[in-house]
N, C-alpha and C positions, 0 to 999 in steps of 0.2 A: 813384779809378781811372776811374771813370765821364767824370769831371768831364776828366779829361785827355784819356781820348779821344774827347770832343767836342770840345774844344779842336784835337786834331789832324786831325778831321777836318773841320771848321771852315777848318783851315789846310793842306788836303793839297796845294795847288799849290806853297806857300813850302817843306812840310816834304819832298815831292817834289825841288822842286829842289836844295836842298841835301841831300840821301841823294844823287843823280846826282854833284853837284860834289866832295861828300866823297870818295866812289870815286872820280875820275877823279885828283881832286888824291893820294890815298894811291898810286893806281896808278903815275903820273909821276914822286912822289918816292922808290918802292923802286924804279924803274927807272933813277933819276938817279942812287942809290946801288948800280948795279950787279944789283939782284935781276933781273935781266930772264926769265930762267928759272923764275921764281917766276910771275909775274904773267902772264906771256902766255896762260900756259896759263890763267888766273882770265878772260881775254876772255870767255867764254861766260857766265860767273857776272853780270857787268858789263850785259851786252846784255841778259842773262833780266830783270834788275833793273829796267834802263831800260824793258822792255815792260810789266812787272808793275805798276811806276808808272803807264804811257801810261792801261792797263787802270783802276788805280786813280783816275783822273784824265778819265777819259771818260766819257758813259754807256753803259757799254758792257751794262745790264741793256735797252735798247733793242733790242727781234731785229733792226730792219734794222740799226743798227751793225757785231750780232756776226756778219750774213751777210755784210757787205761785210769784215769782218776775215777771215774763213773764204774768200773768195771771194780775198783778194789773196794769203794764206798759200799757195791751193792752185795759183793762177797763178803764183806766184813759183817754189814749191818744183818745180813742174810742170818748167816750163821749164826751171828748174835741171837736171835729171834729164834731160830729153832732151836737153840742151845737154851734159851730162858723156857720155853713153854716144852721141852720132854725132857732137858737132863742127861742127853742122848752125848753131846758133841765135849763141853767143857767138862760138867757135873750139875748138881742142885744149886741152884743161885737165882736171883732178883733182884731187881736194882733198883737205887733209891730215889730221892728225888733233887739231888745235887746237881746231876746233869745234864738239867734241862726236860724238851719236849718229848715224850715218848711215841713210837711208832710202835704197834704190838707187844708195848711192852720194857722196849728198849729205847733208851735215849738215840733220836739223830744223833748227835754230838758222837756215838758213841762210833756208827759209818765213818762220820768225817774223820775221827781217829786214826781206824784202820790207814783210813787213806791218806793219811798226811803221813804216819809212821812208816807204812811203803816207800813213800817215794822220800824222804830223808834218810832212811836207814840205807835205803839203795841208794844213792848219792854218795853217802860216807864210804859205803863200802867199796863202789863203784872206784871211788878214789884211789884204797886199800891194793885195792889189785885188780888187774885186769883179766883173771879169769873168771868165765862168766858163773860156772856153778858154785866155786870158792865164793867168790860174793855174793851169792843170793841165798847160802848157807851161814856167810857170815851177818847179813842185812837180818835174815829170821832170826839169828840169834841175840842180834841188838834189842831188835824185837820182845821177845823174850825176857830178856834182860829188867828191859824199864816194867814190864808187867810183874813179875817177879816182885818188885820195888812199889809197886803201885799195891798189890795184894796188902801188904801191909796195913795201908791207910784206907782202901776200900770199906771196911765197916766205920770207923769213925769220922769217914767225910761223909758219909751216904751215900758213896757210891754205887756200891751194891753188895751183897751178903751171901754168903754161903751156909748151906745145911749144917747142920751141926757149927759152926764157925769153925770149918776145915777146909783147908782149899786143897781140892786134889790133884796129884801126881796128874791124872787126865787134864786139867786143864791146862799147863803147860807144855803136855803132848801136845794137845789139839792146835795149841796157840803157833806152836814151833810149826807145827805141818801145814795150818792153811796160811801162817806169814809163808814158809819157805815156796808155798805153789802161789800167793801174788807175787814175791818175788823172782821166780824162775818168767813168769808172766812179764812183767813190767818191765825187768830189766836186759828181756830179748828184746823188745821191741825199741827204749830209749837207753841213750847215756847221756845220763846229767852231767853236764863237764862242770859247773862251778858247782860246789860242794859246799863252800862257805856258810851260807844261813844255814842249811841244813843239818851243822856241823854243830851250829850254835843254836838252833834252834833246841836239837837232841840232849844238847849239852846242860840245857836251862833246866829243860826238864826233870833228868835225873839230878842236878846240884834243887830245883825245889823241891822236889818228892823225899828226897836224901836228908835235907834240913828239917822235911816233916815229920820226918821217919825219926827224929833224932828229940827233934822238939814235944812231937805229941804220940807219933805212934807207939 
């Protein structure tokens, strides 16, 4: 037993990524055959996974890591919270009951997001090139990207809803400005040298959202 789990942890990027792919691939094909009501509501279970990996897969026993993880969880979830209760930061929006526990309103789930998206998108990008503002322009834009992609499905998974069922121009301003300031953040202080899970973690994401986007949105 020993002997195996140094082997796996020897091998936690390879065995990382296929635990991601595995879920994503079991997810796509009960929803190909119909379970959609099964699995949507398992999203939160999916997302805890991919982070718990990121974790297992970082050094995250390093305290400036686990500050700067703490530090984008609290930024994200933050703004989340004042953007649900005034309307002020994204636009009119409220969220459903798909993603778990709420705090003021807003799923945790929805913190640990931010913060897992930070520090993978900064990773990929980190890779991409080694200037620092280029990458942390390009990490908020990946950002961006998968939200963009997620808008879609947000009223039919229950994730959350917008006014009028309009999503606005503001809210991917706002998204792009406070990804690009935890990026400018995060990516002074660490470089992620392997990039790998983070790579395929990003990757899973939009190939599930993409498939959902194609199947049910």
């Amino acid at each position: 037993m020993k002997g195996i789990l140094l082997n796996i942890d020897q091998h936690r990027t390879l065995v990382s990524i296929a635990l991601v792919w595995l879920f994503i691939a079991s997810a796509m094909i009960g929803i190909q055959f119909g379970y959609v009501e099964w699995f949507i509501p398992k999203t939160p279970l999916n997302l805890l996974l991919g982070a718990a990996l990121l974790f297992w897969n970082l050094p995250m026993a390093n305290p400036r890591t686990i500050s700067l993880w703490a530090f984008a969880f609290t930024i994200g979830l933050g703004m989340e919270i004042i953007g649900v209760h005034t309307g002020a930061i994204f636009g009119t929006y409220h969220y459903g009951d798909n993603l778990g526990i709420k705090f003021l309103g807003v799923p945790i789930l929805i913190g640990v997001n931010w913060a897992v998206l930070t520090f993978i998108t900064a990773a990929i990008s980190q890779h991409v090139t080694r200037s620092y503002p280029t990458s942390a322009i390009m990490a908020a834009g990946l950002m961006v990207g998968l939200d963009i992609l997620l808008e879609v499905l947000a009223g039919p998974f229950d994730f959350w809803y917008w006014a009028d069922d309009i999503v606005p121009f503001q809210n991917y301003l706002a998204w792009f400005l406070i990804a690009l300031f935890l990026q400018l953040i995060v990516q002074y202080f660490i470089k992620i040298r392997d990039h790998r899970y983070a790579l395929h973690l990003f990757a899973s994401q939009v190939v599930f959202f993409g498939f959902c986007v194609v199947m049910i949105g």
